[in-house]
N, C-alpha and C positions, 0 to 999 in steps of 0.2 A: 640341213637335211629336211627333206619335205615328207611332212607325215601321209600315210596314205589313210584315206577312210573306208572303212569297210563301204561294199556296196550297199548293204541292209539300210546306213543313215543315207545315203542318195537317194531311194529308190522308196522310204517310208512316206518322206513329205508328200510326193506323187500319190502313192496310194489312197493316203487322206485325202487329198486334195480330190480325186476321182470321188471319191467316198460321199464327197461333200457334195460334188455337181452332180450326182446321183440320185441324192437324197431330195437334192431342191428340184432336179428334172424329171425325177419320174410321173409326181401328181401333176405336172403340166403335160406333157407328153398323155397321158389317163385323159384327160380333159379331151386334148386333143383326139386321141382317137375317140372316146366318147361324144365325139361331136362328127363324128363322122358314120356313125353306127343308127340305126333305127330304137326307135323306142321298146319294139317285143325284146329286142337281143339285150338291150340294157336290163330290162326289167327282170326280165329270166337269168339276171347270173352266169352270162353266159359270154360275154364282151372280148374277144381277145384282145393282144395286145398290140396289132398293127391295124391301120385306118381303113375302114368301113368302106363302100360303096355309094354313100349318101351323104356325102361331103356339098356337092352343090345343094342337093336339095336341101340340106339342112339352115347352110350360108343364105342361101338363098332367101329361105323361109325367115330366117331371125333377122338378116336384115333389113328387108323391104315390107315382109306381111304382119310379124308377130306373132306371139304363142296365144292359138285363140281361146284356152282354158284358161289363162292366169291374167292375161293384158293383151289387149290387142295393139298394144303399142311396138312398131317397127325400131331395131335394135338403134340405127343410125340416129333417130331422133333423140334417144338416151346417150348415145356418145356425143351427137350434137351439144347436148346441154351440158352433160358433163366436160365437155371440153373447152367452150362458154366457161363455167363456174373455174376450171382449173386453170386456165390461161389468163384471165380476169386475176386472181387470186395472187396468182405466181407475179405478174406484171406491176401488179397494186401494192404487195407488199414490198418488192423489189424498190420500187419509185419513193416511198414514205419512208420507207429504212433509210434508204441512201443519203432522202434530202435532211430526215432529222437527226443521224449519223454526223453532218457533215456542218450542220447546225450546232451541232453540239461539241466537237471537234474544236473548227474552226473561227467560231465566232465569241466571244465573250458578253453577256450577258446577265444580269442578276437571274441565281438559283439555278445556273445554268447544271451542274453537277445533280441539284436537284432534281429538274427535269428529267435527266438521265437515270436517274434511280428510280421515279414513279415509271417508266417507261419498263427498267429491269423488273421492276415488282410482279408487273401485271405477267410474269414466267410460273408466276403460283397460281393465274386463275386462269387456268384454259376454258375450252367453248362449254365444257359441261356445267364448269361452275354458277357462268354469268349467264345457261342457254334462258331462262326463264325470263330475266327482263331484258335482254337483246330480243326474246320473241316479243315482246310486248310493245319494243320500240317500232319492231319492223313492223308491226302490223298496225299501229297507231299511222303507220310512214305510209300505208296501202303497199307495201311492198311484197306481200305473200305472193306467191307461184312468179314470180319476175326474176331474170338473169340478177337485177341488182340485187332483189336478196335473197338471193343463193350466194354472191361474193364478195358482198362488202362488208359484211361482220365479219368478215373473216381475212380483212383485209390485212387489219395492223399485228407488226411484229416480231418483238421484243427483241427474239433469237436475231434477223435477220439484223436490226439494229444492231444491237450488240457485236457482232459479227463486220458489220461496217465501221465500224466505230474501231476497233482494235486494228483494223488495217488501215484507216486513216491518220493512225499513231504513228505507225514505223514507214510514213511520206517523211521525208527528210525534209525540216524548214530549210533548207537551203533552196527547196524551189517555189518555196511560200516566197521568200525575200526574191527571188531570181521574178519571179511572175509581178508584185508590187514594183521591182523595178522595171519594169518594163509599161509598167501602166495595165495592168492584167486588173478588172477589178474582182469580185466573186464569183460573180458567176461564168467569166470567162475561166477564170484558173478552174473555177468548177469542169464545166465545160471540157476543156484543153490539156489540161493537167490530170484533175482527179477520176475523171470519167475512163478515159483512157488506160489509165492504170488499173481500175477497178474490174475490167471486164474477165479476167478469171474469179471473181468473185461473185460477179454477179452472176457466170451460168453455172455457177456449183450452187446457187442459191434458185436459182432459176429453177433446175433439174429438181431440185430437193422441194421447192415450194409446189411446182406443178405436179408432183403427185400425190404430195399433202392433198393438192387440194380434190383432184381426179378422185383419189379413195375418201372422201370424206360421206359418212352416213351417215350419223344421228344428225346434222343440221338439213340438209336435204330431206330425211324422213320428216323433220317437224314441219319445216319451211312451205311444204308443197303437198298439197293437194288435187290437183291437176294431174292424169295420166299423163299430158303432153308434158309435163315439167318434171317429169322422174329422170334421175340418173341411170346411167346404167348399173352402178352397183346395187341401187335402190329395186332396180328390174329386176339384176340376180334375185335378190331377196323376194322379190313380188313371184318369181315364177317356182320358188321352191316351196309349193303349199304343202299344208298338215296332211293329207293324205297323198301316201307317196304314189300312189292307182294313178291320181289326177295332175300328176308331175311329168312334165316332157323334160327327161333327163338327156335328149340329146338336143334339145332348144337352151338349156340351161347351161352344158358344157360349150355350145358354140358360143352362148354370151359370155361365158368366162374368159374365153381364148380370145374372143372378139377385145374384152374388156382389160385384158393383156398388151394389146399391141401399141397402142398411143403411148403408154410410158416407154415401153420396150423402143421406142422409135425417137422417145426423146432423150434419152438416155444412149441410143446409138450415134445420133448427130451428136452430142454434146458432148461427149464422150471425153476427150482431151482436154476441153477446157475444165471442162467439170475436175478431171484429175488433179489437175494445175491450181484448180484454185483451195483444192483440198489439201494439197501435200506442201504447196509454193510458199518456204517461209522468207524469203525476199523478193521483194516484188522488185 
């Protein structure tokens, strides 16, 4: 006999579930039309809640002229760098995990276990701990306001190791021995074998590293001095001054949405693999 369920438990998960896409869409959608509205209608309290009339001229203005009270810096060259720093980030640590992952895994060496645990350690000292002598490195280095050091401290990491390293466990030696027999030395089974398999791995790490690095602020605020060398979340923050009078809150609201889209866009391409490499406990 098959039980029947009331409609009430079918029909509860949905409503959360709206509840929840609600909750997360409304303040973006506010953004949205707030970036479409002029700055008298904002300020006066007055904003409804469908889009404005000044949708180009706002786009328009934040991305090619800039807000001339706060920065005269044009919105694209902030995504430019931020997208530099985040792709840099996401690519860098991707390549150093995998190859010390697979170092560590695959090869045997004195302290090798060891290696792997200074490697786990450094999971207790994020960028806040060690920002004061990485700043002192990097500018011993001349690297202040430069692409390289906005993304190379920030390169190595632990997680993404770790993460490689547990999926290079459950490769079955059957195609270590199957690759040695065949005359496969390292870096081809590298190559041929573990690369291959890895590739839902690395765009769940991918997805995940590149907006690690897209949202990062306190190293970009310290790192950079240069207008031309601001992020754009660093812009957000540059255009929301102490007095709200001298705020262009619909230059502010199109950077936000502006500053939405590149994840939103890698997170749509990637989408599948990203799933797969999160959920896929046999590869």
């Amino acid at each position: 006999m098959v039980e029947k369920r009331h409609w009430f438990f079918d029909t509860l998960p949905h409503v959360i579930l709206c509840m929840g896409v609600f909750i997360v869409a409304f303040p973006v959608w506010l953004a949205f039309v707030g970036s479409t509205w002029d700055a008298a209608t904002i300020a006066n309290g007055q904003m409804p809640i469908y889009p404005g009339p000044h949708a180009a001229e706002n786009y328009y203005r934040t991305l090619f002229v800039g807000a001339g009270r706060t920065t005269g810096q044009p919105v694209w060259l902030m995504m430019t760098n931020s997208f530099v720093m985040a792709i840099t980030i996401a690519v860098g640590k991707i390549a150093i995990s995998i190859i010390s992952a697979y170092a560590v895994v695959y090869f045997r060496f004195p302290f090798r276990m060891a290696a792997f645990w200074l490697i786990f350690i450094t999971l207790m000292l994020p960028v806040e701990v060690r920002i004061y002598p990485t700043y002192e490195i990097v500018a011993q280095l001349n690297m202040l306001d430069t692409y390289s050091g906005l993304a190379i401290p920030l390169i190595a990491s632990a997680t993404a190791t770790l993460l490689f390293r547990q999926f290079f466990m459950t490769i079955p030696d059957e195609l270590v021995e199957a690759s040695k027999i065949d005359g496969a030395g390292p870096f081809k089974f590298f190559k041929d074998t573990v690369l291959p398999l890895s590739i839902t791995t690395i765009a769940a790490l991918f997805v995940i590293q590149f907006i690690y690095g897209w949202n990062q602020y306190l190293w970009p605020l310290l790192i950079t001095t240069k207008p031309t060398m601001q992020t754009i979340v660093i812009g957000i923050k540059t255009m929301l001054v102490t007095q709200d009078a001298l705020t262009e809150w619909q230059l502010a609201m199109t950077t936000a949405v502006l500053a939405m889209v590149p994840p939103v866009l890698v997170v749509l391409v990637m989408q599948k693999l990203f799933v797969r490499g999160l959920v896929e406990t046999e590869k």
